[in-house]
C-alpha positions as CSV (number, residue, x, y, z in Angstrom):
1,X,60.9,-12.1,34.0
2,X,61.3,-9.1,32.0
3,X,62.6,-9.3,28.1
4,X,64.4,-5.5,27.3
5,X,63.7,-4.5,23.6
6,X,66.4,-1.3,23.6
7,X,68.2,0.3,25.4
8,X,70.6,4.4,25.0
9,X,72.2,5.1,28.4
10,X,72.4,9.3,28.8
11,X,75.8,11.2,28.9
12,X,76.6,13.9,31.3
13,X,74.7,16.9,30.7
14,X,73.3,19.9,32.6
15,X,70.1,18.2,34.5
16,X,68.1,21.1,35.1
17,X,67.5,21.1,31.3
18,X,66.6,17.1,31.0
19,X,62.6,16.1,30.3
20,X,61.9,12.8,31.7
21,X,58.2,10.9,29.8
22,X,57.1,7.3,30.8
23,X,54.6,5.6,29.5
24,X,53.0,2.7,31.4
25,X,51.0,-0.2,30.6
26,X,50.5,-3.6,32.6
27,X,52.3,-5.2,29.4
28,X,55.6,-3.0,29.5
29,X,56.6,0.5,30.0
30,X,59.3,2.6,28.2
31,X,60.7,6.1,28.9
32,X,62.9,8.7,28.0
33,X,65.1,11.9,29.1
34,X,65.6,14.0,26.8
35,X,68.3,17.4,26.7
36,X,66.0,20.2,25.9
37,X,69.0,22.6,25.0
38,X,70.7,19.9,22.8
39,X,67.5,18.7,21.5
40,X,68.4,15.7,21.7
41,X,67.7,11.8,23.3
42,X,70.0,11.7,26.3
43,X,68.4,8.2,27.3
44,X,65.3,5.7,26.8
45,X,64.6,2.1,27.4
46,X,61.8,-0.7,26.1
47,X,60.4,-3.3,28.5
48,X,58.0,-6.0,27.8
49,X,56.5,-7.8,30.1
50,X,56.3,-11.7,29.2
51,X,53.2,-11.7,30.2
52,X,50.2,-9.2,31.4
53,X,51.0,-8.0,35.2
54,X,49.2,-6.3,37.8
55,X,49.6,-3.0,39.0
56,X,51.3,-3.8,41.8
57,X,53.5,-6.3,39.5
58,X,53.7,-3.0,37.1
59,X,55.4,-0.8,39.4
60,X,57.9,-3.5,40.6
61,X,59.4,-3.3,36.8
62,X,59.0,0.4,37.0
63,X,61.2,0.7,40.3
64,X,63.9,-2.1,38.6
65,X,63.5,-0.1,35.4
66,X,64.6,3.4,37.4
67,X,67.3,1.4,39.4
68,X,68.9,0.1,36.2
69,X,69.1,3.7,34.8
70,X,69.7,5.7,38.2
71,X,66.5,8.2,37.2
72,X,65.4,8.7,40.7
73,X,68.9,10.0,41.6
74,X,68.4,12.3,38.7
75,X,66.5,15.6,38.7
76,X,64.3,17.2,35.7
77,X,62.0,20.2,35.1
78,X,59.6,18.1,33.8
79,X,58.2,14.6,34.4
80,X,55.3,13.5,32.5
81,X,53.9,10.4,33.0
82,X,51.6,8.4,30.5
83,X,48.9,5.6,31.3
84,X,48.0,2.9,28.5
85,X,45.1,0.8,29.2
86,X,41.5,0.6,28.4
87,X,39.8,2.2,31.2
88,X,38.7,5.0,29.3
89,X,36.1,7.1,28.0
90,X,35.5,10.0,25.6
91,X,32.8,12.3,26.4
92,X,31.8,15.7,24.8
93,X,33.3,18.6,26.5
94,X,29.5,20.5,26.8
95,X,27.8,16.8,28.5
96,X,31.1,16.8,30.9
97,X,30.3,17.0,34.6
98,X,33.0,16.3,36.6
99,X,30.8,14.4,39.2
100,X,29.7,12.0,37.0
101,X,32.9,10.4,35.7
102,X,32.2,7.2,37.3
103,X,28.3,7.2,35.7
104,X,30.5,7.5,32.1
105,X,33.0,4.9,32.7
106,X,30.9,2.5,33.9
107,X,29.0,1.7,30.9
108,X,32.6,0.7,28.7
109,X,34.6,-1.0,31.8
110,X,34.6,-2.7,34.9
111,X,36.0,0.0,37.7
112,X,35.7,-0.8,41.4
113,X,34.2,1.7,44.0
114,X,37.6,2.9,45.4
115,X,39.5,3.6,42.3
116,X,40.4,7.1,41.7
117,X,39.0,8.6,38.3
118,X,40.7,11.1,36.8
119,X,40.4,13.6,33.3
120,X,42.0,15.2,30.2
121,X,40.9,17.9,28.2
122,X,42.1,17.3,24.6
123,X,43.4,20.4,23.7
124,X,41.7,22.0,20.6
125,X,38.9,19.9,20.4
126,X,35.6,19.8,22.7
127,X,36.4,16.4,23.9
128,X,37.4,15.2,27.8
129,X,39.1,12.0,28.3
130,X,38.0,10.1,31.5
131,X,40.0,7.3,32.4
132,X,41.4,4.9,35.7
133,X,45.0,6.1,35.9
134,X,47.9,3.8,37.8
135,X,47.5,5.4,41.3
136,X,50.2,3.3,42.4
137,X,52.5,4.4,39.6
138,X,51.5,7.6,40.0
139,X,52.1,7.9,43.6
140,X,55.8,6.0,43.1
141,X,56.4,8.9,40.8
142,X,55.5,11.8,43.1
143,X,57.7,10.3,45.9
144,X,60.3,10.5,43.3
145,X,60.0,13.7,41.8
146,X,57.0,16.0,43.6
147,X,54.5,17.4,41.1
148,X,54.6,15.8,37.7
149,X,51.9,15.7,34.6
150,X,50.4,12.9,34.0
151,X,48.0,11.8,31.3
152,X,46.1,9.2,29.4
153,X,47.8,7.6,26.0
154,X,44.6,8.3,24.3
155,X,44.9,11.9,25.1
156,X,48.0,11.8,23.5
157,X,47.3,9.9,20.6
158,X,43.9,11.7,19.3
159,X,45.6,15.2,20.0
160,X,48.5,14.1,18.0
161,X,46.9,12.5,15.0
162,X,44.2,15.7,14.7
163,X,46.8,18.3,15.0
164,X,48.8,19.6,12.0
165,X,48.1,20.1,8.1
166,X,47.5,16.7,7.2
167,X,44.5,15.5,9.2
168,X,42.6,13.5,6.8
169,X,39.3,14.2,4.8
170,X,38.7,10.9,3.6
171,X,38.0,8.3,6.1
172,X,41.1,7.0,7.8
173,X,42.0,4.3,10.0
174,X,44.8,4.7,12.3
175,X,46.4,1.8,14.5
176,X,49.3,1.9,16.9
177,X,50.8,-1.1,18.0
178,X,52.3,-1.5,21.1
179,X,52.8,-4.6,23.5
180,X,49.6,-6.8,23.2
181,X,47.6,-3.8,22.6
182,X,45.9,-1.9,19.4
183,X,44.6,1.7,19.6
184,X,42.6,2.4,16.9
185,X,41.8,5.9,15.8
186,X,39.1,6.7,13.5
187,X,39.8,10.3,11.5
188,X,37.0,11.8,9.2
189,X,36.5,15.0,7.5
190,X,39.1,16.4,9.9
191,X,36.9,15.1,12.5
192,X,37.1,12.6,15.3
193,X,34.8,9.2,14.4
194,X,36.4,6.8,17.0
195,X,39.3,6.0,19.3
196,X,39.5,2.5,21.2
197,X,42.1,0.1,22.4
198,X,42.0,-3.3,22.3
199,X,44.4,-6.4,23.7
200,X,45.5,-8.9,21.7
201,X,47.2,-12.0,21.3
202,X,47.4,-13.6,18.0
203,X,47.6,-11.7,14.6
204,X,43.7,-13.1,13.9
205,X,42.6,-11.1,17.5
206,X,44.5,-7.9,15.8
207,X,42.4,-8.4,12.3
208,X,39.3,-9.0,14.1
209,X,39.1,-6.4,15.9
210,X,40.2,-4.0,13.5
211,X,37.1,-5.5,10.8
212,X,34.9,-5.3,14.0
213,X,36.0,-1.3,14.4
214,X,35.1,-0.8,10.0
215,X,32.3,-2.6,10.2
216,X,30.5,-0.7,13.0
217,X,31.5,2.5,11.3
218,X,30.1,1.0,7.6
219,X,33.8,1.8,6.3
220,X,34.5,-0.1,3.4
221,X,37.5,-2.0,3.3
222,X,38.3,-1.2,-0.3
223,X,38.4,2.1,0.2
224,X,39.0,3.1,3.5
225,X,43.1,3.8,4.0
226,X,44.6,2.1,6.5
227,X,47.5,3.2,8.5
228,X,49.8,1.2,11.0
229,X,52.8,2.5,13.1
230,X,54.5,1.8,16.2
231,X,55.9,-1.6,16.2
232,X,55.3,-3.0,13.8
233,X,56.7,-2.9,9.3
234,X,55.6,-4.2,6.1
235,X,56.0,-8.1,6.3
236,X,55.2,-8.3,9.0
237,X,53.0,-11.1,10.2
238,X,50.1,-8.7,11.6
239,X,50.8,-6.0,8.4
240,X,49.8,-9.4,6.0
241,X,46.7,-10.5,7.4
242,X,45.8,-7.0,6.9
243,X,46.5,-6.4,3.2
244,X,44.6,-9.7,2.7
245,X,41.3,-7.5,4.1
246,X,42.0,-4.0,3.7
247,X,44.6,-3.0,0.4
248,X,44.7,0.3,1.5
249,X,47.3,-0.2,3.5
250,X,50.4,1.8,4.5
251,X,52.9,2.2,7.5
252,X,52.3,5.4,8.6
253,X,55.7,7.5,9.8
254,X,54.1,10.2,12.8
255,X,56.3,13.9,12.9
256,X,57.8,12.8,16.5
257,X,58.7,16.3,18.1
258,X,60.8,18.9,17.8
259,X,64.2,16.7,18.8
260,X,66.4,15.7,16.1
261,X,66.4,11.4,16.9
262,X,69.6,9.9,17.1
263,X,67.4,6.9,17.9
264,X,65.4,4.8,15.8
265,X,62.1,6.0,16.2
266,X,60.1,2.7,16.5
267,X,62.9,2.1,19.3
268,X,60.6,4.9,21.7
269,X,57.1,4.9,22.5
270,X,55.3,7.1,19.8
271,X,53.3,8.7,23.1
272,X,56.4,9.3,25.5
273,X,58.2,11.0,22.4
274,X,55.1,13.3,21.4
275,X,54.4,14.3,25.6
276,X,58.5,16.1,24.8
């Protein structure tokens, strides 16, 4: 069973100007076309899964998701796709060797012998993003669509967060919360500590592992600011336990892109909007 969050159905507009982004995760998947001439959200839609699926179980709510909203009878000049999930790994772009990725993902996950491995170079910054993408997902898409980019969620979020005038000097905490799921992105003298993701279930798992993260880095919870977005707003249960740890605490609002939002922001995946 599948529980939608939101939903904006698109109006008629000239399609050979539409942007599609997806963002997929075995605990839901969004998406959203947007009018690049307009600038403007045509269309989007939330989906969480009840509970954590397989692939296989992942791209059965992606083909009912499309069906719903008629996208693969539509036609863009631009699909992106985006993969959430924790089979990742950030190396140094000068110890990258492209025939070792399995040798460096290894060591953080379990990956099997016949899964494909692929990379991203995060722009501006001498980093490389290896990761275990959807293959299945991906392959749905190209069947779709033909050629489309495709990319890993922390690619997205460490180029976002390091990119503009106000990357952080003092140690910062960042944490976007999604579906079951916290990325954590660590941002220090305009530099690049840590980025992880962790599942979770209970608002204790989401403190714990966020303690875990400051006390490997020695970051002191006094002074350390912390900032949440995504879905989640002060009073929250999950914001709460926080203050009672870390009382630098803010919700952080992310520039989202270049379109004007008709939308509620939290309404769209902060990664599908910042891939337009």
């Amino acid at each position: 069973m599948i529980e939608k969050v939101t939903t904006k159905e698109a109006t008629e507009t000239s399609k050979e100007f539409n942007k599609l982004s997806i963002q997929v995760s075995l605990n839901g998947l969004s998406f959203c076309i947007v009018d690049t001439i307009a600038n403007s959200v045509l269309s989007s839609d939330h989906i969480v899964f009840e509970k954590e699926r397989t692939p296989y179980g992942l791209q059965k709510g992606l083909v009912s998701l499309f069906n719903k909203h008629k996208i693969h009878q539509q036609q863009f000049t631009e699909v992106i796709v985006v993969h959430r999930n924790k089979l990742f790994s950030l190396v140094p772009k000068s110890l990258f060797d492209e025939n070792e990725m399995a040798n460096y993902l290894k060591f953080n996950t379990k990956i099997l012998a016949n899964d494909h491995i692929a990379h991203d170079e995060v722009e501006n910054h001498d980093m490389v993003n290896v990761y275990v993408p959807f293959v299945n997902v991906n392959n749905y898409v190209y069947e779709l669509f033909g050629e489309f980019i495709y990319k890993h969620s922390g690619t997205v979020m460490v180029e976002s967060l390091l990119t503009g005038q106000n990357i952080p000097k003092e140690p910062t905490c960042y944490v976007h919360v999604s579906d079951r799921q916290m990325e954590v992105t660590v941002i220090s003298q305009r530099k690049l500590i840590l980025y992880n993701s962790f599942n979770f279930v209970t608002k204790e798992d989401f403190v714990y592992y966020l303690l875990f993260t400051l006390e490997q880095l020695k970051l002191d919870t006094e002074t350390t600011k912390l900032k949440l977005f995504g879905a989640i707003e002060e009073g929250d249960s999950i914001y709460d336990i926080c203050y009672e740890y870390v009382k630098n605490i803010s919700i952080f609002v992310p520039s989202i892109s270049s379109y004007p939002m008709d939308l509620e922001k939290d309404t769209i995946d902060f990664t599908v909007l910042k891939t337009l």
